[in-house]
C-alpha positions in Angstrom: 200.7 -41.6 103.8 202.9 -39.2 102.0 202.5 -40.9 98.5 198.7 -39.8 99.5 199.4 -36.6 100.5 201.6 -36.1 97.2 199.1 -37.1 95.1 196.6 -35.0 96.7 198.9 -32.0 95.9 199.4 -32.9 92.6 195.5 -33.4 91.7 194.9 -29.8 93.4 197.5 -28.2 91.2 196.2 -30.0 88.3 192.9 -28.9 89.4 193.4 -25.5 89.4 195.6 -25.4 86.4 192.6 -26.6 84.0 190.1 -24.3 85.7 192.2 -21.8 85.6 192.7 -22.6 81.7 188.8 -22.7 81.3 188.2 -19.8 82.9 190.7 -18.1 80.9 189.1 -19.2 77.2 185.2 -18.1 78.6 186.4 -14.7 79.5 188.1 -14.5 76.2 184.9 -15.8 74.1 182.4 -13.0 76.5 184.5 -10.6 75.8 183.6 -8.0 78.2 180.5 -9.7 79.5 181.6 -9.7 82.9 182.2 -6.6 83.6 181.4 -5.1 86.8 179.2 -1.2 87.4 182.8 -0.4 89.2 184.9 -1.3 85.7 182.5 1.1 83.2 181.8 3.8 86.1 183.3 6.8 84.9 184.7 5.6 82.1 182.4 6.6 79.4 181.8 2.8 78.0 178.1 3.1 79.0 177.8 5.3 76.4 179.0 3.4 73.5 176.6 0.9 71.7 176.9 -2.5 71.5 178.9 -4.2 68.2 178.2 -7.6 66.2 181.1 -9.4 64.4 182.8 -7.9 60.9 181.6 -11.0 59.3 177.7 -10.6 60.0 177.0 -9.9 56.3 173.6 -12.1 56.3 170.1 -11.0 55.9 166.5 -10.8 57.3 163.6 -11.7 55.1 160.7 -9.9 56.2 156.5 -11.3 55.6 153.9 -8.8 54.7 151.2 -9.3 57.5 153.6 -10.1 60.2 154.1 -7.8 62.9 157.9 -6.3 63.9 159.4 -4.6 65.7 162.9 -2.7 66.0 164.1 -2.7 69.7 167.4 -2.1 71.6 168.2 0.8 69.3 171.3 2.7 70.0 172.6 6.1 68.4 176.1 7.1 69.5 177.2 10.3 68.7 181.0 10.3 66.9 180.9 13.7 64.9 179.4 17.0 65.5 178.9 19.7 63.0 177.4 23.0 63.3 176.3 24.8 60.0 178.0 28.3 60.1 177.2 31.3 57.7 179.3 32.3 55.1 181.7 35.3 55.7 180.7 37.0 52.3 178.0 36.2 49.5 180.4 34.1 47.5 180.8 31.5 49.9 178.2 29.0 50.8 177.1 27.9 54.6 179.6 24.9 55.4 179.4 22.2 58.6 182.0 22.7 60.8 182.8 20.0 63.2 182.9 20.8 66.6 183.8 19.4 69.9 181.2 17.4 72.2 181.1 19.1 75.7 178.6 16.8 77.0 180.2 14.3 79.2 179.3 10.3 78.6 175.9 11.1 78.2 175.3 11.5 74.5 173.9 8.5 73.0 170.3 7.2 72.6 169.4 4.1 73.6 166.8 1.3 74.2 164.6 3.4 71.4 161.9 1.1 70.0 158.9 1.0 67.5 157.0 -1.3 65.2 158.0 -2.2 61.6 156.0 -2.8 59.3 156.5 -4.6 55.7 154.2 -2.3 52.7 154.1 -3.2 49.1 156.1 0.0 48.8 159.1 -1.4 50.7 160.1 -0.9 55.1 158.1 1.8 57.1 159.4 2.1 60.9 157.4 4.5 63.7 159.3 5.3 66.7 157.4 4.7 70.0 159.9 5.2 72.8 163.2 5.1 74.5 166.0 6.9 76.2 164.8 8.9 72.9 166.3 12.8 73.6 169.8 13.5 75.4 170.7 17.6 75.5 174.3 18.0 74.4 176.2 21.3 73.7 178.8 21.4 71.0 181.8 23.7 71.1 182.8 25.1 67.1 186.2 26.5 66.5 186.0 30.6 67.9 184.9 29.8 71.2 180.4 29.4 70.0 178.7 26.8 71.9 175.7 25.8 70.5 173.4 23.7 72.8 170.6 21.0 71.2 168.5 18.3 71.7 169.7 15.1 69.7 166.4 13.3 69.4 164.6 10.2 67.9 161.2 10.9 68.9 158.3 10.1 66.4 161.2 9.2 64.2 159.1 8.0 61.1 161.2 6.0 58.5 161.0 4.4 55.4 163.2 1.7 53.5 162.9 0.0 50.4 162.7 -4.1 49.9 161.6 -6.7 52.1 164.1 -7.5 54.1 167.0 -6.3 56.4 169.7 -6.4 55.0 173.4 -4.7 54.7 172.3 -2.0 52.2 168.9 -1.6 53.8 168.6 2.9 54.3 166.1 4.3 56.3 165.4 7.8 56.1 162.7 10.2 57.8 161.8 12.7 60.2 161.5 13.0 63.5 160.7 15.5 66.3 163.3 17.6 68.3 162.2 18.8 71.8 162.9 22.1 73.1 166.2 22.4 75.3 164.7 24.4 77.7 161.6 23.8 79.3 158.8 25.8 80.6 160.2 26.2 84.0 163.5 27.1 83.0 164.7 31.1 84.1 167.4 33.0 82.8 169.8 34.8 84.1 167.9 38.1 84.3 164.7 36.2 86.0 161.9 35.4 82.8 160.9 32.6 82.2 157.9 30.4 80.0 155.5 30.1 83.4 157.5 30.7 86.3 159.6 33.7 86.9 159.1 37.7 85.4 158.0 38.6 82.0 160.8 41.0 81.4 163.6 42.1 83.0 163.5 44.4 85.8 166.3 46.3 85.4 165.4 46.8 82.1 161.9 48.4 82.9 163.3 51.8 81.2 162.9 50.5 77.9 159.2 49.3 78.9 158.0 45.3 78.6 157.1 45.4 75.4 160.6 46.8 73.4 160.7 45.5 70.2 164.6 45.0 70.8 163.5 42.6 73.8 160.8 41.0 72.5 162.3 37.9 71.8 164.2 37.7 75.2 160.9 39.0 77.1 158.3 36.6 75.5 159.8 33.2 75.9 158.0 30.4 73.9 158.3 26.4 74.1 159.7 25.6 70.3 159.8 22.2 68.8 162.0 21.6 65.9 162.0 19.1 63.5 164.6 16.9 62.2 165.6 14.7 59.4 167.8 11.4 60.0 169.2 8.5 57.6 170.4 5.0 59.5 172.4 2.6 56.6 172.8 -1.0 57.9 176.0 -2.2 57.2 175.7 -5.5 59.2 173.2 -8.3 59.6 173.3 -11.3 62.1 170.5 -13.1 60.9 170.2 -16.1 63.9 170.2 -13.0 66.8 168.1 -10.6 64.3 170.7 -8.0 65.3 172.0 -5.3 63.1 174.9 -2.5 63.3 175.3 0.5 60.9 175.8 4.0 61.2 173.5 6.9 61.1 173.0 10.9 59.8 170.9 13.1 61.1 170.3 17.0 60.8 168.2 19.1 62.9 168.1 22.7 65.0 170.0 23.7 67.3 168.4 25.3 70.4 166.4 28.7 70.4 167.1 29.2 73.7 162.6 29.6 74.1 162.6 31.7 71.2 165.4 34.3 72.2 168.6 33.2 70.1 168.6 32.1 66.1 169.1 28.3 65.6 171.9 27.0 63.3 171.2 23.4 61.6 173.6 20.9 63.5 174.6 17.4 61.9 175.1 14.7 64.3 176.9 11.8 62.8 177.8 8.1 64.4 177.3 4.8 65.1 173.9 2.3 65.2 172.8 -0.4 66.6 169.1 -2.5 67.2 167.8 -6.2 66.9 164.4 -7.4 65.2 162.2 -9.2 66.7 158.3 -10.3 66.0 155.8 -8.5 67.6 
């Protein structure tokens, strides 16, 4: 009976030893698979995109006739500039890199839209997503300038046939307002709900040319310009990784404050896949 009973402790421990092992090499080989919502909450990992290997240097032939498309996009912000005005006429307007303000919630993701193979090379059309985030970036003197990083109607074009890891896409796309119609400021106007000027401003009359722009608030769309170079190809999961540059307006604030051209620079991801 005790052999038994020793033997049975010694399977057990042997037991748990090899799963133990097992379990150890799958959780290296998922990486971070298994996380948890408690392990990313707060965190900010949500808002980076997904990565493929170093060593996916492959390529995607593409057939003229066959339907695409480019899902799972991500865009994750890593740089922020703001173009600011030269001091005197002998300097040219620079980008300045600022500071994000916005808090985990910068990146675009799950944008999709068909591709389609020309005889002129790649053409992309944006049809959807998580495809706008508003984000506010601080500049060095203390100027925030808030914007709307957007994809929407993002129409790009690409030369060749195939993805591969020098494949560009560049094009425009639209930028929404940051404000929208309901939005009131802090003296009460507003696009349809609130006053149409200021109250304690009614000296000066509605209709001051000085206040126009603050009295008569208007829904302005911008438009953009972006550039996404693949850097790497995993040909068997159709993914691909690169980075990305775009340039577009900052926010008018409905038509009362002048925009500045922002340049948003960072990392990209999507996968292929046949319509």
């Amino acid at each position: 009976m005790r052999i038994r009973s020793l033997l049975a402790v010694v399977l057990a421990l042997c037991l748990t030893f090899f799963t133990t092992a097992c379990s150890g090499g799958n959780d290296a080989n998922r990486g971070e698979s298994n996380v948890t919502y408690d392990d990313i909450r707060n965190t900010g990992k949500a808002n980076d995109c997904p990565t493929i290997g170093d060593a996916a240097r492959g390529s995607i032939p593409l057939t003229a006739g066959q339907k695409y498309e480019l899902r799972g996009i991500c865009m994750h912000p890593v740089q922020v500039y703001a173009k600011e005005e030269p001091k005197n006429i002998r300097q040219q307007a620079e980008f300045v890199e600022g500071k994000i303000l916005t808090r985990y919630t910068s990146s675009l993701d799950e944008v999709y839209g068909d591709l389609t193979v020309t005889e002129s090379g790649l053409q992309f059309q944006e049809k959807g997503g998580i495809d706008f985030q508003p984000i506010t970036v601080l500049v060095p003197g203390g100027e925030e300038f808030p914007f709307s990083f957007s994809s929407k109607s993002l129409s790009a074009t690409a030369d060749g046939s195939a993805i591969t890891t020098s494949t560009d896409f560049e094009g425009t796309y639209r930028t929404p307002s940051y404000r929208t119609s309901n939005f009131i400021d802090p003296k009460g106007r507003a696009l349809t709900t609130g006053v149409q000027y200021a109250q304690g401003l009614i000296a000066l009359g509605g209709d001051e040319k000085d206040l126009e722009k603050d009295n008569n608030k208007r829904y302005i769309d911008g438009v953009g310009t972006m550039s996404m170079s693949i850097t790497k190809v995993d040909p068997e999961t159709g993914e691909f990784a690169g980075v990305f540059t775009a340039i577009q307006p900052s926010d008018s604030d409905m038509g009362g404050r002048e925009v500045v051209d922002i340049k948003v620079v960072g990392e990209l991801y999507g996968r292929l896949e046949e319509a």
